[in-house]
N, C-alpha and C positions, 0 to 999 in steps of 0.2 A: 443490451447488457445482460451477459449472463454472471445470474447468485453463487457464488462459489462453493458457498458454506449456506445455504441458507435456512436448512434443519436446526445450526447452529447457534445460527445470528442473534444479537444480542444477551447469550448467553456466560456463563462465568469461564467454559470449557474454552473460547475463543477470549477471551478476555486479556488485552487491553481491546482488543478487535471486534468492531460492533457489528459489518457487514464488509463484503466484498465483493464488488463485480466487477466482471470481466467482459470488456467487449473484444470478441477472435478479431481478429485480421478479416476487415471486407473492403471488396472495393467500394470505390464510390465515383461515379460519373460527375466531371465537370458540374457545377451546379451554376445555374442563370437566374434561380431564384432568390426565395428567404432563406437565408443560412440556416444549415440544420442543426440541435439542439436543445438545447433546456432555457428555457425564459427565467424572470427574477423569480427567485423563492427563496424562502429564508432557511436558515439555522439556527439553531442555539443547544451550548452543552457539550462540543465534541470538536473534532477536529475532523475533516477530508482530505487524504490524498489521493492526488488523481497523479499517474505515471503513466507519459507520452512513450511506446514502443514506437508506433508509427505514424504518421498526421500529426496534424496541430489543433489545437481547441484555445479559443481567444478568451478570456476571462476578463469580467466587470467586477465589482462587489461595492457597497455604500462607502469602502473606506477611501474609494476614489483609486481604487485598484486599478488597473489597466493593463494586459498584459496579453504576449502569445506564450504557450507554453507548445515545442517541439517535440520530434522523434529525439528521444534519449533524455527530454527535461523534466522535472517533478513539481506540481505543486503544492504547498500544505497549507491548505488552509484552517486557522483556528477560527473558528465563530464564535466560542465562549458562550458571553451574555448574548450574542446578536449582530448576525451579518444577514444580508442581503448580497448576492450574486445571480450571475448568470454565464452558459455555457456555453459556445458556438463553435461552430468549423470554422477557424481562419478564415477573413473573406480573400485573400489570396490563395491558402492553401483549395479551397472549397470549388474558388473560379478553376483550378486544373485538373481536381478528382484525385482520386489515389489512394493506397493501399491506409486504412485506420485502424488502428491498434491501443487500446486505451486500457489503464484498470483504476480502479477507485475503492479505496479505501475507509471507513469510515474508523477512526480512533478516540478510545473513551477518552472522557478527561476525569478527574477526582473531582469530589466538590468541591474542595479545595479552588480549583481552578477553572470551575463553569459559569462562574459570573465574572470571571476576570475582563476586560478590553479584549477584542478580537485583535488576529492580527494574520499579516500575510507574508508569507514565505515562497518566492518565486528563487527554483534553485535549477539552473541552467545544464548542461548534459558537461562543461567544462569546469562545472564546480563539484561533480561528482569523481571521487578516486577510485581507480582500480584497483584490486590486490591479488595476486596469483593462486590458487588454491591451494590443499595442502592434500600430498598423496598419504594416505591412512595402509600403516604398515603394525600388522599383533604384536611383531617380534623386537619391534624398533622404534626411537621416535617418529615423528611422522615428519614428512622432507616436505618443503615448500616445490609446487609442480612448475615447469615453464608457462608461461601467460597461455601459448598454444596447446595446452591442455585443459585448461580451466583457467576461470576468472571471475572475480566478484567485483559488483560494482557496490559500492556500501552507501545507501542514501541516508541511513540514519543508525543510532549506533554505532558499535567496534566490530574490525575482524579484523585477528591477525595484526592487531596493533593501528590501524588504522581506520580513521573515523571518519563517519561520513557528514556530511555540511547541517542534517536536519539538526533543527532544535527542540527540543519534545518536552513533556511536562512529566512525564514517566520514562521508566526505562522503554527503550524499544529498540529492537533490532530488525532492518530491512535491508534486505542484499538481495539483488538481481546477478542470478547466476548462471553462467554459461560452462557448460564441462563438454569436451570435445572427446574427451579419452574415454572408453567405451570398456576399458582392463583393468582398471583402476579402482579402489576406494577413495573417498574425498571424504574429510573430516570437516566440521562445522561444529564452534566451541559456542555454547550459549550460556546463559547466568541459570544459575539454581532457583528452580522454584517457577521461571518463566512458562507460560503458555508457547507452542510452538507448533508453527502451520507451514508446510512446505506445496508448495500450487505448482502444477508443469503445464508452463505455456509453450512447449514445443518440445519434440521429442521422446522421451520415456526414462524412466529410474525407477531404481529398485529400493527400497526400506524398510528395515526391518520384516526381509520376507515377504513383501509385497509389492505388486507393481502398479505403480502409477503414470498413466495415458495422457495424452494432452488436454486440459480441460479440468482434471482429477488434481485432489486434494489430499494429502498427509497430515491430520491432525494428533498428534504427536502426544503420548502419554509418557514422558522419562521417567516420572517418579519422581519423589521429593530431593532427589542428591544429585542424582544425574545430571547432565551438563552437554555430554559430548551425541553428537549426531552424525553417522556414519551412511553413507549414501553412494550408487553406484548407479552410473548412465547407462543403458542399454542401446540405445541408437546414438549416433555422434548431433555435434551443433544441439544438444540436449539445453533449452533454460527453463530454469526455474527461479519463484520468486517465494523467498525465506521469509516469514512472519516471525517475530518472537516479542514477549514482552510481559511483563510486570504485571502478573494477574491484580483489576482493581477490585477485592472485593465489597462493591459496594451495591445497594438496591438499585436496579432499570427499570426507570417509565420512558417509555419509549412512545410516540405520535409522533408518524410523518418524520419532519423534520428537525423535529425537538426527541433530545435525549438528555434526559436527567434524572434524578433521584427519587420522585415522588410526581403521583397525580395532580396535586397541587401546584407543585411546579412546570408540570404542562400545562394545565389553565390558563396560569400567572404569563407564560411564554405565548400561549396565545393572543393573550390581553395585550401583551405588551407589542407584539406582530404589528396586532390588528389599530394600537393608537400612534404608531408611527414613531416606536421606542428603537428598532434595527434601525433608523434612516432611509436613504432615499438613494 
């Protein structure tokens, strides 16, 4: 997994956004063994999303979770006060090998809502809506583009009037984008005040005067009024994956897998780990 931001990580300038990594597109050989990935480990204090480009990852957690998550599906999990999971390559997908593409999110929660019940959001590639992009014109309003030029898939948040399936605890906006048109500006409305991370998993784009390569990061200063985000592909089949949301600001103590508000409450999280308060 590559850190996307990881200069950033855990700080206020990425905020509601605690980490981000990206695993590129690798192959992977039929496997005959122990399925590859992450064994039990806990969390607590935040939320993870993990978003399936390509392969599948089979998900456990203490809430009696059970699940595959596919190319094109999302999943968000809340840990709160305390989950327990684990990670694997599909054991069908794993038994035929094949092209894996993953990214993983990690999202704050307020104090408000770090001791709340965990919970799990398992959200399918047929529960996510599309919405056509909008061509960005100085002179005029700005037109809605054909699907064949661009398109957003909105996992969580609005675009464009349309909403996407997550249920969040803060504002947050995530669209997976595909812009095909290479002549074109494309506009992208976000709320006042929000943090905003633009990542290119394929292709190239241009913003505000600068270009960003596949792999590479736009972490977005609008200013306090600002809103609107104006963006342009440089090569075609261009995606990118939009960030935005409701800076928290509140104090990070951050250990491993625990994120929360104070030292003390990483202790307390460990304590509670370690006497078998996450489950089983």
């Amino acid at each position: 997994m590559f850190p996307v931001f990881e200069d950033k990580a855990f700080t206020k300038s990425v905020s509601p956004f605690l980490m981000f990594d990206y695993a590129a597109p690798k192959e992977f050989p039929p496997n005959t063994g122990k399925p590859k990935g992450v064994g039990q480990h806990p969390h607590r204090g935040f939320e993870t999303v993990t978003i399936a480009f390509q392969g599948e990852v089979e998900h456990a957690d203490s809430l009696g979770n059970v699940g595959v998550i596919g190319s094109g599906d999302v999943q968000w999990m809340t840990a709160a006060r305390g989950i327990i999971h684990q990670e694997f390559h599909s054991k069908s997908w794993g038994a035929k090998g094949g092209t894996f593409e993953m990214a993983q999110i990690w999202v704050n929660l307020k104090k408000e809502h770090k001791m709340i019940p965990p919970r799990y959001q398992p959200i399918s590639v047929n529960d996510i809506t599309t919405s056509p992009l909008y061509k960005y014109h100085e002179d005029k309003e700005c037109e809605k583009a054909p699907l064949e030029a661009g398109s957003v898939r909105i996992i969580a948040g609005e675009f464009a009037g349309v909403k996407g399936p997550a249920t969040t605890f803060s504002q947050v906006d995530m669209w997976d984008v595909t812009i095909n048109d290479t002549e074109s500006l494309f506009e992208f409305d976000t709320v006042k005040g929000n943090n905003v991370i633009v990542f290119c998993r394929r292709g190239q784009f241009e913003i505000q005067g600068r270009s960003v390569d596949p792999q590479g990061v736009a972490i977005m200063d609008l200013g306090s009024d600002a809103t609107k985000l104006v963006l342009k592909a440089t090569k075609p089949n261009t995606s990118i994956l939009l960030l935005a949301g409701e800076v928290i600001d509140e104090p990070i103590a951050a250990q491993g897998p625990f994120v929360m508000n104070s030292r003390q409450e990483i202790q307390q999280a460990n304590v509670d780990f370690r006497s078998g308060n996450f489950g089983q």
